[in-house]
VEXTIKOL-10875 format. One record per residue (C-alpha): residue number from 1; residue in one letter; chain; z, y, x. Coordinates in pm, 1 decimal. Last residue first. Example, Ala and Ser with C-alpha at 12.3 -4.5 7.8 and 13.67 -1.06 7.14 Angstrom:
{node 2, s, A, {714.0, -106.0, 1367.0}} {node 1, a, A, {780.0, -450.0, 1230.0}} 
END
This chain:
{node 188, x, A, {10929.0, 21773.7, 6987.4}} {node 187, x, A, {10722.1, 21993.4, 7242.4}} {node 186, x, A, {10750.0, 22328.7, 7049.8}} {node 185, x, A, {10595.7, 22481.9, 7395.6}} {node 184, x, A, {10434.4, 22799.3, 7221.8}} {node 183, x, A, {10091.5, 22697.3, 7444.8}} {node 182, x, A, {10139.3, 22309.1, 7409.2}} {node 181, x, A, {10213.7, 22341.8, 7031.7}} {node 180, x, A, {9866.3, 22545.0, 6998.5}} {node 179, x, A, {9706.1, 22322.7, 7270.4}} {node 178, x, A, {9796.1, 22021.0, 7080.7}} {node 177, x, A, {9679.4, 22177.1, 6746.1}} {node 176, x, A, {9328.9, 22292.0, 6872.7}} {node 175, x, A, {9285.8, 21925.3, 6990.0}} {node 174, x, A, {9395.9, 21780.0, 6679.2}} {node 173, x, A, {9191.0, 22024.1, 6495.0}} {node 172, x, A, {8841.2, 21947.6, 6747.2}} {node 171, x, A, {8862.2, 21572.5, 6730.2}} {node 170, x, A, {8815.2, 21412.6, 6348.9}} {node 169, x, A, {8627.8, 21739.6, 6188.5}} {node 168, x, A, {8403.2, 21752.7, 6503.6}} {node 167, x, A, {8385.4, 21369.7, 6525.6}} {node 166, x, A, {8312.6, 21338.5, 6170.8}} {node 165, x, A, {8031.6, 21599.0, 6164.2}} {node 164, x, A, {7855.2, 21405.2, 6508.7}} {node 163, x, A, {7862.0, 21089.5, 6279.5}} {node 162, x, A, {7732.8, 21231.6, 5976.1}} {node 161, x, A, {7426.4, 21457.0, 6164.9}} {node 160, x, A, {7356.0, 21165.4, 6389.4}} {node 159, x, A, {7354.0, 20876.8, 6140.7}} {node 158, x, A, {7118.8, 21136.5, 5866.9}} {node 157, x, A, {6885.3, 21175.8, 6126.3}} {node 156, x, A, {6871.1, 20818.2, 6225.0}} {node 155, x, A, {6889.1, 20723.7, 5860.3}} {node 154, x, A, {6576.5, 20943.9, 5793.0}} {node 153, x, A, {6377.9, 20842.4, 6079.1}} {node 152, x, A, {6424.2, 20444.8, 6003.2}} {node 151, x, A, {6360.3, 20517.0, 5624.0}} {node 150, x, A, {6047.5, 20732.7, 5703.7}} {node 149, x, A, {5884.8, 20520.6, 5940.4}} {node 148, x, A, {5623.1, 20692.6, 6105.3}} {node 147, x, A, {5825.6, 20697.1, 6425.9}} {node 146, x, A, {5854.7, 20307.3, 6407.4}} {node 145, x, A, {5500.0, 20307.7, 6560.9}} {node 144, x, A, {5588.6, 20435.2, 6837.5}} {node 143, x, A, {5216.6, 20689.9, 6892.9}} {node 142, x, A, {5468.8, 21018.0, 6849.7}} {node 141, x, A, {5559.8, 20986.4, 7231.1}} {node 140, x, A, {5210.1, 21123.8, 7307.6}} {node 139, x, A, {5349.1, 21203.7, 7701.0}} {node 138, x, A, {5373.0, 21493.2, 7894.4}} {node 137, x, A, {5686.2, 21649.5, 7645.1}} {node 136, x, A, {5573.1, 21599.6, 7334.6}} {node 135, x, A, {5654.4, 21902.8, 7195.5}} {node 134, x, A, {5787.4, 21896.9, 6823.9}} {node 133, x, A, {6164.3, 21971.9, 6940.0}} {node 132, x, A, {6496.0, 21943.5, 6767.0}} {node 131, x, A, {6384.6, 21736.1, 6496.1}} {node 130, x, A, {6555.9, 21466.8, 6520.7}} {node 129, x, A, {6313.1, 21243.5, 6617.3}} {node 128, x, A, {6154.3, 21467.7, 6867.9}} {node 127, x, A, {6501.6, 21498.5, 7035.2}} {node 126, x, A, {6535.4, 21118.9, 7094.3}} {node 125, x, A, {6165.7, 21023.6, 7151.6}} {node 124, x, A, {6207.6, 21344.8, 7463.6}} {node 123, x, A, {6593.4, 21174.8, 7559.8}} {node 122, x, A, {6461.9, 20783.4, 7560.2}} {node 121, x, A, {6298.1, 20830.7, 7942.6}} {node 120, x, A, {6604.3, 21084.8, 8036.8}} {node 119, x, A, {6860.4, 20805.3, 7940.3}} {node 118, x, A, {6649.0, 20476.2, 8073.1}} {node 117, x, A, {6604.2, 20644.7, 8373.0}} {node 116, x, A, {6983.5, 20732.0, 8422.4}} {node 115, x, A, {7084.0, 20392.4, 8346.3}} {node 114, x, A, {6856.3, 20231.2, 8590.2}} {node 113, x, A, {6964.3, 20484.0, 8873.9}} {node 112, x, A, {7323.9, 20411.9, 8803.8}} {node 111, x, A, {7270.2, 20014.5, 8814.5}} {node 110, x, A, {7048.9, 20117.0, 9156.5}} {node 109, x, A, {7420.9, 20291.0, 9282.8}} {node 108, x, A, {7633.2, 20020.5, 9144.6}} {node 107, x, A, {7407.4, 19747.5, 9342.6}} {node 106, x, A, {7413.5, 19967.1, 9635.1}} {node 105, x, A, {7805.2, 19995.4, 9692.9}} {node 104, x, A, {7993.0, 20307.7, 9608.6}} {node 103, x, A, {8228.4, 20409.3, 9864.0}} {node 102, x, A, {8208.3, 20726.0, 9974.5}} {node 101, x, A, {8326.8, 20873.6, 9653.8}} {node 100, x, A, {8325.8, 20616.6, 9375.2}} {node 99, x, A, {8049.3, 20600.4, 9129.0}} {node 98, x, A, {8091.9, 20540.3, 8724.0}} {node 97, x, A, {7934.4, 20189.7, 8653.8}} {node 96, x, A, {8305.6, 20075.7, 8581.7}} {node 95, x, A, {8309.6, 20309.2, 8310.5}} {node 94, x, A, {8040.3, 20137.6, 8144.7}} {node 93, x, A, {8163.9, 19902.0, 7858.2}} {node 92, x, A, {8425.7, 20141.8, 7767.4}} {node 91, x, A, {8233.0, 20421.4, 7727.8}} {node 90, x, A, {8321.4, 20751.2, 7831.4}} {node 89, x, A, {7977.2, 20717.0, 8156.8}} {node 88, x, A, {7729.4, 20682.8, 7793.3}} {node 87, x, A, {7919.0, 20969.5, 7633.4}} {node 86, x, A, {7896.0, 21177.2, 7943.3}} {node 85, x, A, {7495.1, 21042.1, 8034.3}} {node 84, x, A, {7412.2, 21149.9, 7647.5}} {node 83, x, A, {7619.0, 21486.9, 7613.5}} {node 82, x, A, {7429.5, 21623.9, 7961.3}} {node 81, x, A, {7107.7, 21512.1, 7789.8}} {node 80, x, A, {7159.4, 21659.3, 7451.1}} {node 79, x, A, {7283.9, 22015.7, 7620.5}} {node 78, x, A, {6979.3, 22013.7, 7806.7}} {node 77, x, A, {6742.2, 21960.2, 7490.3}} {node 76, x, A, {6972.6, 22172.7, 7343.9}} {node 75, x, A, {6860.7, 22451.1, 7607.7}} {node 74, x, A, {6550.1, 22404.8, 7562.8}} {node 73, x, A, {6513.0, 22433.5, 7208.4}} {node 72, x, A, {6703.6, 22748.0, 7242.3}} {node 71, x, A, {6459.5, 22913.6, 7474.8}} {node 70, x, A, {6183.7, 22788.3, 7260.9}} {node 69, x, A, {6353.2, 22929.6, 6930.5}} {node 68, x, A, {6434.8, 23247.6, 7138.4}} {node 67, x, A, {6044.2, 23236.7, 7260.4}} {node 66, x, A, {5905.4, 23187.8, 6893.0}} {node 65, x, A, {6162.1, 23165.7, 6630.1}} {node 64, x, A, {5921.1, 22902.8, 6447.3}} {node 63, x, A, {5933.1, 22692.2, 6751.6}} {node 62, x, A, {5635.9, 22496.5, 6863.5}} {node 61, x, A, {5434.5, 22828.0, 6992.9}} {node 60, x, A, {5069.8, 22801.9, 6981.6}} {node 59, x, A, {4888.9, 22955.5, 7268.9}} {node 58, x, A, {5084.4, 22852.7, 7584.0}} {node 57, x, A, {5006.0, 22453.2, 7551.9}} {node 56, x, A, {4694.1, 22381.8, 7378.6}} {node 55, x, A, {4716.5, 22315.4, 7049.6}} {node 54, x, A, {4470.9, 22051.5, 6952.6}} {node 53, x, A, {4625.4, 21971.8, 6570.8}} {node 52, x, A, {4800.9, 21621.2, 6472.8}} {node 51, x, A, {5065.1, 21657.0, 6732.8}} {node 50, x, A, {5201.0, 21293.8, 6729.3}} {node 49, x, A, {5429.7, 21154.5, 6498.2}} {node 48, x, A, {5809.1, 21289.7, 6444.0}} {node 47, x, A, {5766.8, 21302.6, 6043.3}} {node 46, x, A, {5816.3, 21654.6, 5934.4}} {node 45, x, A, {5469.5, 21662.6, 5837.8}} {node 44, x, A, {5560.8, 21436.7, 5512.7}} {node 43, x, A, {5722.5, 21740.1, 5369.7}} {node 42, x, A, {6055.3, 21756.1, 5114.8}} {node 41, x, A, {6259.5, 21461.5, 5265.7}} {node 40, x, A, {6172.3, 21508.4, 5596.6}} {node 39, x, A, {6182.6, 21839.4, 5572.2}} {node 38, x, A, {6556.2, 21816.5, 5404.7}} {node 37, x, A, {6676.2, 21593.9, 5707.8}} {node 36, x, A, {6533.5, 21838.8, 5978.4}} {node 35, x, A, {6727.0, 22115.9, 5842.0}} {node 34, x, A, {7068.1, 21885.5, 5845.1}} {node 33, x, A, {6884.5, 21764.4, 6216.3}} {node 32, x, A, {6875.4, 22187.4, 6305.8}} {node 31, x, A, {7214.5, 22242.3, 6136.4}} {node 30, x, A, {7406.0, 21957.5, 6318.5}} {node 29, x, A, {7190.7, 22048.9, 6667.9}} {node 28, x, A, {7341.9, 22402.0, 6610.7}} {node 27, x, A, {7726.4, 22331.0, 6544.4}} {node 26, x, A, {7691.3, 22098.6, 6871.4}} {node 25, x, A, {7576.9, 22398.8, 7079.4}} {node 24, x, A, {7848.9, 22624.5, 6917.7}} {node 23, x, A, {8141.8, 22378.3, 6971.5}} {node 22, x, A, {8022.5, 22333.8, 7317.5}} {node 21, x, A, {7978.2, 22739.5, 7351.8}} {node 20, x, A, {8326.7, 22742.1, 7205.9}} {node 19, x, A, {8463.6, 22527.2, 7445.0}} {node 18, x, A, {8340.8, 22714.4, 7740.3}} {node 17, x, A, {8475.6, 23025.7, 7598.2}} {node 16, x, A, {8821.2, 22855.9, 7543.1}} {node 15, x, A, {8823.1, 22688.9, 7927.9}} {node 14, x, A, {8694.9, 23020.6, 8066.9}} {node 13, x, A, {8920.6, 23245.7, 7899.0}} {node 12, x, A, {9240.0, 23151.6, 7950.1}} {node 11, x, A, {9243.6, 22936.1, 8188.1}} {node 10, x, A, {9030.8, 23054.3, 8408.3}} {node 9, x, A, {9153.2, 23425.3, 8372.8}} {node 8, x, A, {9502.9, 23275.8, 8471.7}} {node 7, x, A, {9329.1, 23065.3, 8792.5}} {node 6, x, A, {9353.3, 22711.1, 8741.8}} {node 5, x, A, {9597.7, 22518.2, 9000.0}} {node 4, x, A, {9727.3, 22410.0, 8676.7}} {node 3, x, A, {9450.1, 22247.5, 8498.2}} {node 2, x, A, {9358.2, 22082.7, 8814.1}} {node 1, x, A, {9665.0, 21893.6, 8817.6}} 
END
């Protein structure tokens, strides 16, 4: 329904352009943990530990692009977050945690709160361990111990990079074909 009280321009422009930023943003973190992956395999600095030098924050620049590479680090970051609490609310297990307007009772709403926490409070271990950032983000995340593992690192960064691949390839041509068929209306 609200695809069709869309405005024209919304429709077709908005909803592609917005889907190829998505595609774009996801096309990115694959070729930053695919980067990450050959560090790690390369350089034992790539490991996600702590900041071994004392930069202080403004005069050393974590990104090798320098403020794009910041700018862009943030914005993944964001676009990891918003990814995490929509594939966590897709789930089967917790779609009944989703709220109800005006009528979501208190236990739902603290269950919400406790899975929101737990999201943002794994999200800076989660992007330092694939590589996307090397700030630590107002705490020394780097002192898990687990993080200096280099088989647990490696097959987390090699997990998200395979999985995230698969469910480009899997979803995004079935997708493009349905709206393809959709648009020329060769409904069979």
């Amino acid at each position: 329904e609200l695809r069709y009280r869309a405005s024209p321009w919304q429709r077709n422009l908005g909803y592609p352009l917005a889907m190829l930023g998505l595609l774009a943003l996801t096309g990115i973190s694959v070729l930053i943990v695919c980067f990450h992956v050959l560090e790690l395999l390369l350089d034992d600095a790539a490991m996600p530990r702590g900041i071994q030098q004392d930069a202080s924050l403004g005069q050393v620049s974590f990104s090798i692009f320098g403020s794009f590479g910041a700018a862009l680090q943030v914005v993944l970051i964001f676009y990891l977050m918003v990814s995490s609490v929509v594939g966590f609310y897709s789930s089967p297990l917790f779609t009944r945690l989703l709220p109800e307007w005006q009528d979501t009772p208190l236990t739902k709403i603290i269950g919400n709160c406790v899975s929101l926490l737990v999201l943002s409070s794994a999200l800076p271990v989660f992007s330092r361990t694939l590589g996307i950032t090397r700030f630590d983000l107002l705490g020394d995340f780097g002192r898990f111990n687990w993080l200096g593992n280099f088989y647990i690192v490696f097959l987390y960064n090699m997990g998200f990079a395979g999985l995230t691949t698969l469910c480009l390839v899997k979803r995004v041509p079935w997708a493009v074909q349905a709206e393809l068929i959709r648009a020329f209306g060769e409904n069979e």
